[in-house]
C-alpha positions in Angstrom: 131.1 75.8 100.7 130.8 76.1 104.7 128.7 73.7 106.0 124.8 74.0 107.1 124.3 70.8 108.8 123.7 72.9 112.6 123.0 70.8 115.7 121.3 71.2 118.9 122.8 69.9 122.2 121.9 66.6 122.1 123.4 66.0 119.0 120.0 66.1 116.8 120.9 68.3 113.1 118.4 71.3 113.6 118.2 71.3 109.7 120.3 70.0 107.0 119.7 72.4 104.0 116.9 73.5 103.0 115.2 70.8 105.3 113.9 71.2 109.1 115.1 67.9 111.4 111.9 66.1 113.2 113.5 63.1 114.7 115.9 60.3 113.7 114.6 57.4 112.0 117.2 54.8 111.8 120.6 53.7 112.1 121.6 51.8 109.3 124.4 50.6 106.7 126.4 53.6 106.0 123.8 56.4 106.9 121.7 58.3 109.4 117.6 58.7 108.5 115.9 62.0 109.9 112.6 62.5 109.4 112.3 66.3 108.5 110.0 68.6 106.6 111.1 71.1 103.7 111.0 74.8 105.2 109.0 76.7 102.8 107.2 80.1 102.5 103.9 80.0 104.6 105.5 77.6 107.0 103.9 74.1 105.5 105.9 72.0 104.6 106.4 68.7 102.5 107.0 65.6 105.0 110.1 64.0 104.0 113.3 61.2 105.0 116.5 62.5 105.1 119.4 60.4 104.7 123.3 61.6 105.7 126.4 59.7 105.4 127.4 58.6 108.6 130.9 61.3 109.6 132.6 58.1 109.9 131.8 56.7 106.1 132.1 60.9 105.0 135.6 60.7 103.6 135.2 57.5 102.1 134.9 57.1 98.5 134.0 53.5 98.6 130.8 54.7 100.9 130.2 58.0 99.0 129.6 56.2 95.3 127.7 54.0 96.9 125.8 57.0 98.6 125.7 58.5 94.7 125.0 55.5 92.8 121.5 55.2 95.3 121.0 58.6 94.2 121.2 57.9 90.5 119.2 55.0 90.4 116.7 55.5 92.7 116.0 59.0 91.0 115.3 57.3 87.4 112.8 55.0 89.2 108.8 56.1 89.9 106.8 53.4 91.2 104.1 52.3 93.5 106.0 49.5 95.5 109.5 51.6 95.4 110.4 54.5 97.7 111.2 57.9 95.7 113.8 59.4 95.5 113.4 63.1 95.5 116.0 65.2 95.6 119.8 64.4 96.5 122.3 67.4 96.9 125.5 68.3 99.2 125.7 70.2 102.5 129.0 71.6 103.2 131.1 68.5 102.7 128.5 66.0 103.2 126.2 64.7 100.6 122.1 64.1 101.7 119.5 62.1 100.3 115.8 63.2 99.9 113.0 60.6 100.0 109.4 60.2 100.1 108.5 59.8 104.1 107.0 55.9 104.7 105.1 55.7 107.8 104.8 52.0 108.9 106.5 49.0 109.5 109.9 47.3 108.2 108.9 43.6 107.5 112.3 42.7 110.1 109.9 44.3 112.7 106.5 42.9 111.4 108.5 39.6 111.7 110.0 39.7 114.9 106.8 41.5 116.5 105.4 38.4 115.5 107.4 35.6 116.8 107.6 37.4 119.9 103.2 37.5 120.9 103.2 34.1 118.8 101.0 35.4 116.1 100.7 33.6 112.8 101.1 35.6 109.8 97.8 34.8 107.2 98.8 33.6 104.4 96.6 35.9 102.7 99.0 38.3 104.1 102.2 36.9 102.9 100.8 36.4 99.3 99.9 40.2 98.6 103.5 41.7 100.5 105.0 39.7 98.1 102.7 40.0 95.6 103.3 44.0 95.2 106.7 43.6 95.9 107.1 41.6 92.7 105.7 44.4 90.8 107.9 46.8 91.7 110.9 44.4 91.2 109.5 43.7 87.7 109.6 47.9 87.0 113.1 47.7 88.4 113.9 45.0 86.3 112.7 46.8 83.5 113.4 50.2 84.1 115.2 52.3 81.0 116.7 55.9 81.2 115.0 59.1 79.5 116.4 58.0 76.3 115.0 54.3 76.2 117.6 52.4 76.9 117.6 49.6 79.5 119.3 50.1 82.8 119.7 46.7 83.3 119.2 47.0 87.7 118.8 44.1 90.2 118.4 45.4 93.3 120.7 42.7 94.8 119.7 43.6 98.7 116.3 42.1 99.2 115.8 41.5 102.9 113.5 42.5 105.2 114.3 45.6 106.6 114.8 46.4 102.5 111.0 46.2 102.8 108.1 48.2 104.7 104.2 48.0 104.8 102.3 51.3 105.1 99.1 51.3 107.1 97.4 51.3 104.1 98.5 48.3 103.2 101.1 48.6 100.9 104.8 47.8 100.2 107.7 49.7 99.8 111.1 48.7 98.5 113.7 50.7 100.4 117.6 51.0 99.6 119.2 50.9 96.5 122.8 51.3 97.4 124.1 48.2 95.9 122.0 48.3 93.2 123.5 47.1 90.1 122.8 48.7 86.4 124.3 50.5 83.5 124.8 53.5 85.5 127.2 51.7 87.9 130.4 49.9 86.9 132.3 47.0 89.2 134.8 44.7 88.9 133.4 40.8 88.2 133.4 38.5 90.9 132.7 40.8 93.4 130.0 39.4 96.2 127.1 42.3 96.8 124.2 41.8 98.9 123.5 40.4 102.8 124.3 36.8 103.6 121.2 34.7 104.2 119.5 36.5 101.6 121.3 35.7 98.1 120.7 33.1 95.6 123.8 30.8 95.3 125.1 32.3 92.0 125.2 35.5 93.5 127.1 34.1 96.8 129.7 32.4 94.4 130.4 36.1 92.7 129.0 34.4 89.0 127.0 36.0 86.6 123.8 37.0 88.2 119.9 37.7 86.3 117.3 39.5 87.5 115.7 36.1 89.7 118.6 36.6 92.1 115.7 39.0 93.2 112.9 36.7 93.2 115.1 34.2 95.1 116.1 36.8 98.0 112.2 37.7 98.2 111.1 33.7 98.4 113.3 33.9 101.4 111.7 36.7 102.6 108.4 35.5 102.2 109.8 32.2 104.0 110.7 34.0 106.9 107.4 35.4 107.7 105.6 31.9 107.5 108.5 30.4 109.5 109.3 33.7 112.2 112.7 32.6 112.0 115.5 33.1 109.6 116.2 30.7 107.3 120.3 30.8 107.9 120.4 32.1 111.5 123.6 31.6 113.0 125.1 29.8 110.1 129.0 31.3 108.7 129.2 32.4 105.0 130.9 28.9 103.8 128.3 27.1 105.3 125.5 29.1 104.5 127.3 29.1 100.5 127.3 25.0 100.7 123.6 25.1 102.1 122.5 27.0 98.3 124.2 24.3 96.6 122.2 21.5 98.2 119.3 23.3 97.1 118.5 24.3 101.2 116.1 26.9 100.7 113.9 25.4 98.3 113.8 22.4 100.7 112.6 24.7 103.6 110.2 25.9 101.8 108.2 22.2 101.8 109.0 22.2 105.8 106.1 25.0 106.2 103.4 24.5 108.4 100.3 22.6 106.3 98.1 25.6 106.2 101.3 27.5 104.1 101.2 24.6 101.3 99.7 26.0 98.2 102.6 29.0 99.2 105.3 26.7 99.7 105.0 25.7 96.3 105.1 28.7 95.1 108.3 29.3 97.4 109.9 26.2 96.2 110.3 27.4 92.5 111.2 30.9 93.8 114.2 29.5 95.6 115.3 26.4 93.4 118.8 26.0 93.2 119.0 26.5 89.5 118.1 29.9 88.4 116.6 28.5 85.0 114.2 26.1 86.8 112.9 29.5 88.7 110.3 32.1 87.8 111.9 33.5 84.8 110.6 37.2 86.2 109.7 39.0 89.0 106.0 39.2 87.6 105.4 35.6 86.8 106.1 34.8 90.6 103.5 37.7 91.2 101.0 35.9 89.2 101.3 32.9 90.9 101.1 34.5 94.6 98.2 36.6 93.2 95.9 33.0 91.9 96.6 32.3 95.7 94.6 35.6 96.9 90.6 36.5 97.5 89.5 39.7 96.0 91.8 43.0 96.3 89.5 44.8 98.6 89.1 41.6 101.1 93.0 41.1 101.1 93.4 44.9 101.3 91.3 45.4 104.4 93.2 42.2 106.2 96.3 44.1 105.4 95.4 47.0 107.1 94.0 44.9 110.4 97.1 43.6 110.4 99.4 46.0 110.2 97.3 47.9 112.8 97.7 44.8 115.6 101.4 44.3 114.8 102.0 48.2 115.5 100.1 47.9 118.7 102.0 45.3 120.0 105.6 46.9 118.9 104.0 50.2 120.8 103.2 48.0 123.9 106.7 47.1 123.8 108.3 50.3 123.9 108.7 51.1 127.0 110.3 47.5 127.9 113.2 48.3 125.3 116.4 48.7 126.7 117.7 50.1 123.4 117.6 53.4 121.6 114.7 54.8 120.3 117.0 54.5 117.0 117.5 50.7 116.8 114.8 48.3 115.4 113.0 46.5 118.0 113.6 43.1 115.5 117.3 43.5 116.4 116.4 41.9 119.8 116.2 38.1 118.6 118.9 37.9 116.8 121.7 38.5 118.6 122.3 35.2 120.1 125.3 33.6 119.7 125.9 31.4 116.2 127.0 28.8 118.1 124.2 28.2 120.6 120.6 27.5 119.3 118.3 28.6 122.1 114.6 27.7 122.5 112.4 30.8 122.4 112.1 32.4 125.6 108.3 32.6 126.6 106.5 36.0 126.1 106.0 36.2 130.1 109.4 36.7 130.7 111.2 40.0 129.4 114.7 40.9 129.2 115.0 42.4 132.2 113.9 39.1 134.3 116.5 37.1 131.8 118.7 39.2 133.0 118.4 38.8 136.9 117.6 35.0 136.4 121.2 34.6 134.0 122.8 36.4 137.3 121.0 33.9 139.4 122.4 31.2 137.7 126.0 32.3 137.7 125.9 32.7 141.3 125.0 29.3 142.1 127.7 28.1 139.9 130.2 30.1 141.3 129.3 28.9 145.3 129.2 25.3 144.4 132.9 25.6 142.6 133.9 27.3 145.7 132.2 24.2 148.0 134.4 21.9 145.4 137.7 23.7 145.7 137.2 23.7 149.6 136.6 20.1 148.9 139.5 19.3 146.8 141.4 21.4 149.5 140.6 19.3 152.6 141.2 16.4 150.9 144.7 17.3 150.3 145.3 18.2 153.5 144.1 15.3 155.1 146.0 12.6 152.2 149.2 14.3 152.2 148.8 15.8 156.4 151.3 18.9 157.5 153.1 19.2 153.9 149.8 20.4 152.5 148.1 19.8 149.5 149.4 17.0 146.8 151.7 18.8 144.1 149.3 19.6 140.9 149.8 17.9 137.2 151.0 19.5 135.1 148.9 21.5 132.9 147.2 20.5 129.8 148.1 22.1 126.9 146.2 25.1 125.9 144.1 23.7 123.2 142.8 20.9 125.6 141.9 24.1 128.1 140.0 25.6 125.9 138.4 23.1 123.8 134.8 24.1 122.9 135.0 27.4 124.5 134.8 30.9 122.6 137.4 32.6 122.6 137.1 36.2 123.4 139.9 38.7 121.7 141.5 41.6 123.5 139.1 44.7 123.2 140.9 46.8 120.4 141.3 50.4 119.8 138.4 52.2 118.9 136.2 50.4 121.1 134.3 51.7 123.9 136.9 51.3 126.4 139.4 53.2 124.4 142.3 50.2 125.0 144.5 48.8 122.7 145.8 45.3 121.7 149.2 45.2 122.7 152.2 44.8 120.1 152.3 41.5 118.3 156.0 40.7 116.6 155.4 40.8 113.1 157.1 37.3 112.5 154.6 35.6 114.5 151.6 37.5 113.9 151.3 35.9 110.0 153.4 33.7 107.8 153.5 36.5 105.7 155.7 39.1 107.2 154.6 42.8 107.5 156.1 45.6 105.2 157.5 49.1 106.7 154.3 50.9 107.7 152.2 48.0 107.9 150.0 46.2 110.8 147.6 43.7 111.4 143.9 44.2 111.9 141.9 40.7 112.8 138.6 41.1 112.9 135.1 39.1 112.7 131.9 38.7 113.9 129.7 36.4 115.6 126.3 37.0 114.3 126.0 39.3 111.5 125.0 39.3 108.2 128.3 41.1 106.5 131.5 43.0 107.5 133.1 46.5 105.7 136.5 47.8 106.2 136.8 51.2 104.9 133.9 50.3 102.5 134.6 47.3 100.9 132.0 44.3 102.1 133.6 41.3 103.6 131.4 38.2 104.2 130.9 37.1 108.0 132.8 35.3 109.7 134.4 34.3 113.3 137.4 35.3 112.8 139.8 37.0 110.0 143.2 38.5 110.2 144.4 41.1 107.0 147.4 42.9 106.3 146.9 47.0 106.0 148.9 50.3 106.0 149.8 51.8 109.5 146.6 54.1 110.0 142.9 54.7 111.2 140.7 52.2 109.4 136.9 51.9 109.8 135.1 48.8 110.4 131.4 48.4 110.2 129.3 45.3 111.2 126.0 45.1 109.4 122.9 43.4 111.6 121.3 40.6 110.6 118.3 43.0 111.3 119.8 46.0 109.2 121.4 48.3 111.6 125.0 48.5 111.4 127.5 49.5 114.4 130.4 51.1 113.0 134.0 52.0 114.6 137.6 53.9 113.9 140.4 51.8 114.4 144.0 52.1 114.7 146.6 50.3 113.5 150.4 50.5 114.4 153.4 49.8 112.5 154.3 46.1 113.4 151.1 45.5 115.5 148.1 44.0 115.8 144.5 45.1 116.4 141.4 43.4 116.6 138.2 44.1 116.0 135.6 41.2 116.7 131.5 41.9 117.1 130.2 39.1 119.5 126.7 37.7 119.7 125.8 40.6 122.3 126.8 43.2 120.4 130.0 43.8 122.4 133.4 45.1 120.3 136.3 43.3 121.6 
């Protein structure tokens, strides 16, 4: 079938089937979003979101049944609170995914929008996002195929940008690509979702219920009290060990006064053991709607505030040093795991962070030169016309660089286009490589998850794996959502790395 996906210039599909191309939308997981609109007799056309494997992801099976099982599901699902799916079909040789067009806000944004201007989110607020969203988890939960039977789903990715608010005041749940149900078959003890967001039986690979849900949305709902993650900057282990001590559940009784009768709510929602939680998605929805005024009060604050939140993102807009593509809550956190900054204050953008960090590594760098000149003269004038004093001899690396990150070689793949240089197999590993075999070590420094050629890894600094001689893709998934993806090579008897730091850098 020759393909139909036609671009212009820039890059921008001019349709992709039967479907015009507006505009992108997003940049996120495995996939592109275009808004677009249906070309039909008469010229009008239905407004709709497009979604396109990434080229990287296309030949990838592991992406493309993910990619199909989204399809599935979401097509056996209609409701309110849940984006519809409605059509999903192949162009050429890439498959596309049809959805209803959302207009508003991902909560990611509403959240970071937020903490930036320093406004508090009403509780009213809180309590009816997570209110509706419990409904349509409760359809998912209980959602059956044309025949009656149960499809047994948990939607397993519950996050924020997994969730939108329309102007009208209502909530969408977005992305059901690791959605699991009768329709999709994996192997047990595999780990599926984002870090920071699962309940502790589903970070452990166990046998997971439907309240693995409720628990990822009490997060969620914690995060927009707090305007801060729960987990930021903290590595999978740790974050695994934090679940175990019942962490979230305790966070939840940390909330400012005025979020009490929520955090109690909360507290259930993200106990530690998943029988002492809401046994459903609607009995937590009963308890956040006791906490609410009337539906048309609540409705209307919705709408107000969705309305101010917008504003501010628009008055941002033309600060924002990133693509028109990329989430504006992807901003805040990118700091490094390691380091936990103070918010910087509103008055002072990026830009002025910039030229002030500059600042500051200027004056460092003349008053090391003053203290070398120092050191210098002193030399000279101890030890007179045979110069300076012979130096100690040098520490040993790991007393050098104690306490300092460590910053790879930039690998192939990258923007710079270098590569690692050869590593000998017998001291790359204790395991020593096969014929045809490298090493690819890669990691990340703030991100909620990791895939290599499709399969999810869990986050971490640093990880080194043995693969076959060849091009393999790595993807880093945001803790926002996005995900930056890259090829990378890997040579017989080599190694390459591929390491995502806290700016966003590929080394």
């Amino acid at each position: 079938m020759e393909t139909r996906v036609s671009e212009t210039g820039d890059g921008l599909p001019k349709r992709i089937g039967r479907y015009a191309v507006v505009r992108p939308l997003s940049k996120g997981g495995m996939a592109l979003v275009y808004e677009a609109r249906r070309e039909v007799l008469g010229g009008v056309g239905t407004r709709v979101a497009i979604k396109i494997i990434l080229p990287d992801f296309a030949g990838s099976f592991t992406f493309r049944d993910l990619f199909i099982n989204e399809a599935r599901l979401g097509a056996a699902l209609q409701h309110q609170n849940l984006v519809q799916i409605l059509d999903f079909d192949q162009d050429g040789d890439r498959y596309f995914l049809v959805m209803e067009f959302v207009d508003g806000l991902t909560l990611s944004k509403l959240i970071a929008v937020a903490a930036r201007h320093d406004v508090k989110v009403p509780m009213s607020v809180i309590c009816e996002i997570g209110r509706q969203a419990c409904e349509g988890l409760h359809y998912l939960h209980q959602a059956v195929d044309p025949k009656g039977r149960a499809l047994n789903m948990i939607h397993r990715d519950i996050k924020p940008s997994n969730l939108m608010i329309t102007p009208e005041g209502g909530t969408k749940i977005l992305d059901f690509g690791i959605s699991k149900g009768r329709l999709r078959n994996e192997r047990s003890g595999s780990v599926k979702g984002t870090w920071g967001y699962m309940a502790p039986e589903q970070a452990a690979g166990s046998r997971i219920g439907p309240n693995v849900d409720v628990f990822s949305l009490g997060i969620v709902l914690y995060e927009m009290a707090a305007r801060r993650s729960m987990f930021k900057g903290k590595g999978e282990e740790e974050i695994r060990q934090l679940l175990l001590r019942d962490h979230a559940a305790r966070c939840a009784q940390t909330l400012d006064p005025s979020y009490t009768p929520l955090g109690g709510v909360l507290t259930r929602a993200m106990h530690v053991d998943p029988l002492q939680r809401f046994a459903t998605a609607a009995e937590m929805g009963r308890h956040l709607a006791d906490l609410l005024p009337d539906p048309v009060t609540v409705r209307d604050e919705m709408v107000r505030f969705v309305e101010r939140i917008a504003e501010l993102a628009r008055q941002e807009r033309p600060r924002a040093s990133r693509s028109e593509t990329s989430d504006l809550s992807s901003v805040p956190s990118r700091r490094a795991a390691s380091v936990d900054l103070a918010p910087a204050p509103s008055s002072v953008n990026g830009e002025q962070r910039t030229i002030l960090f500059s600042a500051l590594v200027g004056m460092v760098t003349v008053v090391a030169a003053f203290g070398i000149g120092y050191l210098a003269m002193r030399g000279l004038s101890q030890d007179g016309a045979t110069g300076l004093r012979p130096s100690p001899a040098a520490p040993p690396p790991s007393e050098v660089t104690a306490g300092l990150p460590q910053l790879p070689p930039v690998v192939g793949g990258a923007e710079s286009g270098s590569v690692a240089p050869p590593v000998p197999a017998a001291t790359a590993a204790e395991v020593p490589l096969g014929p045809g075999e490298g090493w690819l070590t890669l990691g990340c420094e703030s991100c909620s998850g990791m895939y290599l050629d499709g399969e999810f890894l869990p986050p971490v600094a640093s990880r080194r794996v043995k693969l076959t001689a060849s091009t393999h893709v790595v993807a880093w998934v945001l803790r926002d959502g996005p995900t930056i993806s890259r090829p990378v090579d890997v040579a017989e008897g080599t190694e390459a790395r591929a390491v995502l730091d806290a700016r966003g850098n590929i080394r």
